[in-house]
Each structure stands twice: as structure tokens, then as C-alpha cells.
C-alpha positions as CSV (number, residue, x, y, z in Angstrom):
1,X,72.7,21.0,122.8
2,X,73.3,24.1,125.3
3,X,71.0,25.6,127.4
4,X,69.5,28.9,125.9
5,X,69.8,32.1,128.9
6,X,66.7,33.3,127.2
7,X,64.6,30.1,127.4
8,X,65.6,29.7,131.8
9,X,64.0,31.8,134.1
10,X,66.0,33.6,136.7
11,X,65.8,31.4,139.3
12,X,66.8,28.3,136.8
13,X,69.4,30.1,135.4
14,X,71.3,30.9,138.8
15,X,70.7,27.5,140.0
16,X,72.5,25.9,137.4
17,X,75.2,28.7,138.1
18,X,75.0,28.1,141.4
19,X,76.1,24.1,140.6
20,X,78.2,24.6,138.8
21,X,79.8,26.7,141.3
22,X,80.1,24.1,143.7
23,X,80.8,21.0,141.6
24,X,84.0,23.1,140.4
25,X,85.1,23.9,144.0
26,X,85.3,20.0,144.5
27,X,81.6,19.7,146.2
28,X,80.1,16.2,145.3
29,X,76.1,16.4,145.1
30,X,74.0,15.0,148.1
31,X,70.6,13.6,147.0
32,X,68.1,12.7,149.5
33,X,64.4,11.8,150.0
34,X,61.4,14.5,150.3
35,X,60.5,12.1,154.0
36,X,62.8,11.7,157.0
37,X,61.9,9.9,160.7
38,X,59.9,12.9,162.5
39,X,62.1,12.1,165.7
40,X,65.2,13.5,164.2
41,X,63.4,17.1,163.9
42,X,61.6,16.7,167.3
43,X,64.9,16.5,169.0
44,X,66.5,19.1,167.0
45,X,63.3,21.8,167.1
46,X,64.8,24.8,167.8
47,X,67.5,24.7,165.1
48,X,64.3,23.8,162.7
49,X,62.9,26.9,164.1
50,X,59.4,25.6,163.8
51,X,57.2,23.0,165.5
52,X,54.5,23.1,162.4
53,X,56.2,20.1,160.2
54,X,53.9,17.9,158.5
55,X,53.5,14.7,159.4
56,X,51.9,10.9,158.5
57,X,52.5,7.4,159.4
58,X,54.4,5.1,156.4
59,X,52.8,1.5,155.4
60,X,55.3,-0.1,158.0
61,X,54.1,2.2,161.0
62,X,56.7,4.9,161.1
63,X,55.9,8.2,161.9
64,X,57.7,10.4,158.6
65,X,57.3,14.4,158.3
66,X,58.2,15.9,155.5
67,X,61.9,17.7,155.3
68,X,61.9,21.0,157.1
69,X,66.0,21.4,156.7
70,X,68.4,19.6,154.7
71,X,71.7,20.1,157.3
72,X,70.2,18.1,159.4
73,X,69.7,14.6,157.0
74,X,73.1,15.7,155.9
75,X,74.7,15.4,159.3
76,X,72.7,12.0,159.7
77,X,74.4,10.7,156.6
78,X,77.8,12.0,157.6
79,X,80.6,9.2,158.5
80,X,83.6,11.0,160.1
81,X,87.2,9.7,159.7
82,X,89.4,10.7,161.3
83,X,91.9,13.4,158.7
84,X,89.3,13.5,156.3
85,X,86.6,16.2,155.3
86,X,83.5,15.7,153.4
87,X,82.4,18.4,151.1
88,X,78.7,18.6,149.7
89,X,76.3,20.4,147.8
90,X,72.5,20.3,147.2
91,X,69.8,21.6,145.6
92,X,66.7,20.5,148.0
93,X,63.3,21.6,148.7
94,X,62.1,22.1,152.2
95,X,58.7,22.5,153.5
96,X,58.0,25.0,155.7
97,X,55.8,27.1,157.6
98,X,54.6,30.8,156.0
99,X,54.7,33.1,159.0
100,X,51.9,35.5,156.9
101,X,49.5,33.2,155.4
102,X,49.7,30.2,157.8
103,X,50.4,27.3,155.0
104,X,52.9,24.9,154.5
105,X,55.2,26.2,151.7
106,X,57.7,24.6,149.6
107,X,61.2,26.3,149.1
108,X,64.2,25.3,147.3
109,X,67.3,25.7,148.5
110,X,71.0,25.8,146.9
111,X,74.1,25.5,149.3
112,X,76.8,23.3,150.6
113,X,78.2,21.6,153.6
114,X,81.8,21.0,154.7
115,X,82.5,18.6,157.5
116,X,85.3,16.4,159.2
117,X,88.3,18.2,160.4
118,X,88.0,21.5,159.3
119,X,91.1,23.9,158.9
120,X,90.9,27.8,158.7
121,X,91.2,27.3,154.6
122,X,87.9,25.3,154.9
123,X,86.6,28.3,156.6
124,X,87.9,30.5,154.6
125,X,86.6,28.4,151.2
126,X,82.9,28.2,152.7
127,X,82.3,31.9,153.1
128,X,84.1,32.6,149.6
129,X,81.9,30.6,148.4
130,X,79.0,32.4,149.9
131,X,80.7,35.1,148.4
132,X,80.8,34.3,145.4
133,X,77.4,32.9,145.7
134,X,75.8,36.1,145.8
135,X,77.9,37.4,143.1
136,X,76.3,35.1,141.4
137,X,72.6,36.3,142.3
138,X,73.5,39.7,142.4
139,X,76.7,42.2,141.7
140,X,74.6,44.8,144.4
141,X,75.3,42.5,147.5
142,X,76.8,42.3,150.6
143,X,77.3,39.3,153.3
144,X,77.1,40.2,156.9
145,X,79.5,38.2,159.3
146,X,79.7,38.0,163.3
147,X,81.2,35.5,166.0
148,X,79.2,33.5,168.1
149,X,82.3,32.9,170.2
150,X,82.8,36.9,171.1
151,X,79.1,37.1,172.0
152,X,79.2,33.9,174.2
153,X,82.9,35.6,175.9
154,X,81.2,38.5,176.7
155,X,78.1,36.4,178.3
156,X,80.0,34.5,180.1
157,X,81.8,37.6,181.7
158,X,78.3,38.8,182.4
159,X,77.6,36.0,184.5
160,X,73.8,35.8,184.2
161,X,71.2,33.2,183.8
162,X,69.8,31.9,181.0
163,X,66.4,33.8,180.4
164,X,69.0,36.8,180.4
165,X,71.3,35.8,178.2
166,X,68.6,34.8,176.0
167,X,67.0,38.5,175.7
168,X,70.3,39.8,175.8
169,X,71.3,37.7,172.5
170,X,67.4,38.8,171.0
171,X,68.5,42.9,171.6
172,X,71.8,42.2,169.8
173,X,69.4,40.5,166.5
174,X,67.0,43.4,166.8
175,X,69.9,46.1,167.2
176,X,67.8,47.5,170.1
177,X,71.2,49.7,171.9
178,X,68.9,51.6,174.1
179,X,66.5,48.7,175.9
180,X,69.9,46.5,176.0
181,X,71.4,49.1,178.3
182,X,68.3,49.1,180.3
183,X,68.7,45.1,180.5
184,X,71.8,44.7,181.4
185,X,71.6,47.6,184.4
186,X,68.3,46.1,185.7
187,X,70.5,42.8,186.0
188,X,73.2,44.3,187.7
189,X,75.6,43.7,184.7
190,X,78.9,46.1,185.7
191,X,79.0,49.1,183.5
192,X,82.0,48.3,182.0
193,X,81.0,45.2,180.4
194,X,77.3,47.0,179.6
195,X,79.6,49.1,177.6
196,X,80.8,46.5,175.5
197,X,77.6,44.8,175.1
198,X,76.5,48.4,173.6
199,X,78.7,48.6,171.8
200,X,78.6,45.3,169.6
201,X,75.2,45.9,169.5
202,X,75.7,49.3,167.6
203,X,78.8,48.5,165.8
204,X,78.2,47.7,161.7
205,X,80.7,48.8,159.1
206,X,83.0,47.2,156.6
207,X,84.6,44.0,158.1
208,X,88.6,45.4,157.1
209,X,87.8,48.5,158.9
210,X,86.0,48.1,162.5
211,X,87.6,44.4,163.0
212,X,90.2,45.9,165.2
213,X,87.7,48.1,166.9
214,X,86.2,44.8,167.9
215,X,89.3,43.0,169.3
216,X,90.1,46.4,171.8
217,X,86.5,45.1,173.1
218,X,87.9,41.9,173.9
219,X,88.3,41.6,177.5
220,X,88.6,37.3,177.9
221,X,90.2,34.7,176.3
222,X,87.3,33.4,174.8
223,X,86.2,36.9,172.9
224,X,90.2,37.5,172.5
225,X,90.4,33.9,170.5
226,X,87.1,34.3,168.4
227,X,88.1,37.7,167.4
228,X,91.5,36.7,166.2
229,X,89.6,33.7,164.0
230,X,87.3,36.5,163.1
231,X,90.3,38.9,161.8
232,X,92.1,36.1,160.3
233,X,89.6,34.8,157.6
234,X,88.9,38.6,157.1
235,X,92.2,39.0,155.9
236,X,92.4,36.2,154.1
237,X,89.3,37.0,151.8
238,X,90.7,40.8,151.7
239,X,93.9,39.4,150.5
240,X,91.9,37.4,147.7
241,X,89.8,40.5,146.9
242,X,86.7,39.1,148.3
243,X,86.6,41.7,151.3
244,X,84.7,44.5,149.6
245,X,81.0,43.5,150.2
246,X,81.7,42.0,153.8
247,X,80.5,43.9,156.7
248,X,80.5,42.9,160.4
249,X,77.1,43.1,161.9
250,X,76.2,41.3,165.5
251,X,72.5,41.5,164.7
252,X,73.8,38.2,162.7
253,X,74.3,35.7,165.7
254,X,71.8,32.4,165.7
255,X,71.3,30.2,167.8
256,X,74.0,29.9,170.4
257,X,73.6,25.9,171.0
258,X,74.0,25.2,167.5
259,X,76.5,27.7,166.2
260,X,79.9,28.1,167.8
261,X,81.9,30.0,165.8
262,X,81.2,32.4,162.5
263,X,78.0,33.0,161.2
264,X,76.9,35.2,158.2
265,X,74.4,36.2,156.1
266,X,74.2,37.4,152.9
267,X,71.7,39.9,151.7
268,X,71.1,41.4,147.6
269,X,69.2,44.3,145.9
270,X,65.5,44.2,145.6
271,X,65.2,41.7,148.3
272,X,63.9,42.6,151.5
273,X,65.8,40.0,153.8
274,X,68.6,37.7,153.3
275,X,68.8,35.0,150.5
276,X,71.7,33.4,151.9
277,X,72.5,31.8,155.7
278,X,75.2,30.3,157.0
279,X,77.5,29.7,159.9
280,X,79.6,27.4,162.0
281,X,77.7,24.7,163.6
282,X,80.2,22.0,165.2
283,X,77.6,21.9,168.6
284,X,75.0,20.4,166.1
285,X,77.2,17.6,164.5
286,X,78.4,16.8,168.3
287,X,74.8,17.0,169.4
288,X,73.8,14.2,166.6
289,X,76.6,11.8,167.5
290,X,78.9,13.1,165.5
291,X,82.6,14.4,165.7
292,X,84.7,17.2,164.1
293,X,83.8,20.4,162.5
294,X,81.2,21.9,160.5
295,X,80.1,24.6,158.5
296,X,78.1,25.7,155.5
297,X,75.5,27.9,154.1
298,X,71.8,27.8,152.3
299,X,71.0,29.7,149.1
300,X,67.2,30.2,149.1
301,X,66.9,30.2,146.1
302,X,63.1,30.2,145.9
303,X,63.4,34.1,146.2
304,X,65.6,34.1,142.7
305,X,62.3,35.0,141.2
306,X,61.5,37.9,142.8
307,X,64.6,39.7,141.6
308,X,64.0,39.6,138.2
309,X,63.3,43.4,137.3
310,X,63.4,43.1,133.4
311,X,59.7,44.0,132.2
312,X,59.7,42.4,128.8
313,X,57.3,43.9,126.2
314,X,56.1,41.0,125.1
315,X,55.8,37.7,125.9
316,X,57.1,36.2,123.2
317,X,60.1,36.7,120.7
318,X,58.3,35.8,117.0
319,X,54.5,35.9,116.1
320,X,53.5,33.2,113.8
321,X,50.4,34.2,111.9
322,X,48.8,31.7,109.0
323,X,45.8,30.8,107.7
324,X,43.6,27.5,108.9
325,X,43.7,26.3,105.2
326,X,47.8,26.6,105.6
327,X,49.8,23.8,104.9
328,X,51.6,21.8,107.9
329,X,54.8,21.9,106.1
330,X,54.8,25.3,105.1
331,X,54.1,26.4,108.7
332,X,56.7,23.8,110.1
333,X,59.4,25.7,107.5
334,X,58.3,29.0,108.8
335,X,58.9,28.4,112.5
336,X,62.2,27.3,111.5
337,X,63.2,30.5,109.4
């Protein structure tokens, strides 16, 4: 028996897609509990991006919280070997804080994880796969991508604290050009690298055509490296026909301490923010204890809903009308006609 498009709701319906998706890219599914030790969230806070979790104490005295993320018990679960990279998917739901109404709220989310020694075609797989992600969603799409590394070049050329570098990194994310240059000259940042900084900040176009505006910005090894990695998965998603959605944006950056290299995020039609986030995040893996590389990307797919435009006329397809004196059989024949 198949599964009728008519019967699944939008959300259901790209989740299955979605799965399928991944299970044919050579993703194995990762199951885990609703609970994990609050601990491992406390010490990674800032990548949860909320101190609200809820908590409660198990029959054996351990103090549980209910999932916030799903990378994180991912990464826990991880065993590196060396030569070898593990490739996951899940669909999860998290509990998290609404910012509006003040209550916990449960979203699913749809995405994958790839870890262990990662190449630039492990890269290059992950974000196609975002891609083709939001194909999936959407055909009105686009996926925003950016380099932590060429923002952390140019702050390390800077050469400011950390207080700065943090409001300098929050102007990039709000695309706030003007108040950045204020920030950078009331810091005594040259003019020269206040340029640049100005410059990514304002600089937002298709990914094959301001990349090598980007790399003429470039002015340490650090920025000249990440821009190179930057260029060459571009190409290599232009050269698949994948390129014609992607857009380079540096209001897409995260959190420095976790991400290290790209990170994206992928917006469609009728949605007001993104549906999909991912990045590079080889700092967190090394932070839990963990070696090699990793990236991946969330679907939330809780929002599916809310992009279902079709107004149906009805709500149902065939109305069944008898009598109460009908008989059982009769009626049983009709529903099947």
C-alpha cells in the first residue's frame, strides 16, 4: 500500500521527501531519546542559544532536561576513526523557548550530519544537499552562504578585544554598514581595514558573481585561504547546476567559537525567516572531546505548515448522505463506489 499525496499534509509530505532524500545520499538514521544529562547543554549554552531548557531529576537522581538541539547528542554519540566519516540523518523534535509568547515549544526538525575526516566533496555533498533540501520545500528558494574564516581574518587584522569583535560580528548579522563604520573608527581600526569590514557588511549578490570581489578584499592568509575554500565549493555546485539560488551574504555568520569555516542558510517563499541552518562546526566536535571535522544542517520542518497556500473549498472530497433506517452494508458499498 502507498501513501496517498492527498491524504499527508504538507509538512508530512516533505518529511517523508526529505528521508528519503537523505537515506538515498547514503545517510543512515540516528534515533535518540526526548531526555539527555542537563550538563552537556550547560556547558555548551551559547551554541543552544538559550538558558530556558526544562529540566527534572530521573528516579536514580540525575538531573535530565529535555533536548534543546539534536547536533549536540549526535556529537556525544560520535566515535571517530581515524579515515572514516560518519554520515547521519534525523528527524527529531526539540524543545525550545518561544521568543513571543514565553512557552516552551516543540519543533521538529529534519537534517543531517557528516563527521570524521571530511574532504571538500563532503562539503560540497552537505550544502547540495541543503540545496536540494529546499528544492524540496520550495522551487522559490534561495540558500545564503558566508565564511566564518574570512570574517575571523579580517578580525584578527583588526586587532581588537573581545567586546569589539563581538559588536563588530552583531553589525555584520544586522547589516548595519553605517554604525559599523562608526565602530570600528571609535576603536581606532585603520581605515583601510574599516573599508573592508564595510564592505562585507554591504556585499549580497549571487555567489558565482561577487566571489571574486570578495577574494580582492583578502588582505591575510587566513581570509585569502577561507575565500579560496569559499570559491572552490562555489564552483563546484555551479559546475553541478546547483549555483543558481546561492547567494553570498555575511549577515549569515554564527557563532564564531563554534563554527569555523562555511555557514549557510537557506530561506523559501511565504516564510518570513529561514527554514534551514547550517554550517561548519569542527570547534564544537573538538570542544566535546572529539576529533576531525564536521558539518551539517537542520530543516525546521515545523514551519512546513505554514507554506501551504492551497485554500481548499471544502474539506472533504465525497459527501455521504443516507438515511438512519439505511442498511450497514449498503452504506459500506457506497463508501466504496
Amino acid at each position: 500500500m502507498t501513501l496517498n499525496d492527498n491524504i499527508l499534509k504538507t509538512e508530512e509530505r516533505i518529511t517523508f521527501a526529505l528521508r528519503s532524500l537523505y537515506h538515498e545520499s547514503g545517510y543512515t538514521p540516528f534515533k535518540m531519546s526526548r531526555f539527555e544529562e542537563y550538563d552537556m547543554y550547560v556547558r555548551n549554552k551559547n551554541f543552544v542559544g538559550s538558558g530556558n531548557i526544562v529540566t527534572f531529576t530521573d528516579l536514580g537522581g540525575r538531573l535530565l532536561a529535555l533536548k534543546p538541539d539534536v547536533t549536540l547528542s549526535i556529537i556525544k554519540n560520535y566515535k571517530p576513526a581515524q579515515g572514516s566519516v560518519s554520515k547521519v540523518y534525523y528527524n527529531e523534535n526539540v524543545y525550545r523557548p518561544d521568543k513571543a509568547t514565553h512557552e516552551i515549544k516543540e519543533i521538529m526538525q529534519s537534517g543531517i550530519e557528516c563527521m570524521g575526516d571530511i574532504t571538500k566533496l563532503d562539503q560540497c555533498e552537505v550544502i547540495a544537499l541543503a540545496i536540494k533540501s529546499l528544492e524540496t520545500v520550495s522551487p522559490n528558494y534561495i540558500l545564503d552562504i558566508s565564511s566564518v574564516g574570512i570574517v575571523k581574518g579580517l578580525l584578527s587584522a583588526a586587532g581588537v578585544e573581545e567586546s569589539v569583535e563581538k559588536s563588530i560580528i552583531a553589525l555584520l548579522c544586522d547589516k548595519n554598514s553605517f554604525a559599523l563604520r562608526t565602530l570600528c573608527e571609535e576603536n581606532g581600526i585603520g581605515s583601510a581595514i574599516t573599508d573592508i569590514a564595510v564592505s562585507l557588511c554591504e556585499i549580497s549578490g549571487k555567489a558565482t558573481e561577487v566571489i571574486d570581489t570578495i577574494e580582492k578584499l583578502c588582505i591575510n592568509r587566513e581570509m585569502m585561504d577561507s575565500a579560496a575554500e569559499l570559491k572552490s565549493i562555489i564552483k563546484a555546485l555551479a559546475d553541478c547546476n546547483l549555483a543558481d539560488n546561492l547567494y553570498i551574504d555575511f549577515s549569515i555568520i554564527g557563532d564564531t567559537k563554534y563554527y569555523n569555516g562555511v555557514v549557510f542558510r537557506g530561506y523559501v517563499d511565504k516564510l518570513p525567516k529561514s527554514i534551514l541552518a547550517g554550517g561548519r562546526y569542527d570547534n564544537l566536535l573538538r570542544g566535546m572531546g572529539k576529533t576531525g571535522g564536521a558539518i551539517g544542517f537542520a530543516v525546521y520542518s515545523d514551519m512546513l505548515e505554514r507554506i501551504d497556500s492551497t485554500n481548499k473549498e471544502y474539506d472533504c472530497d465525497v459527501l455521504l448522505i443516507y438515511e438512519e433506517t439505511a442498511d450497514f452494508s449498503d452504506v459500506k458499498k457506497a463508501m466504496r463506489a
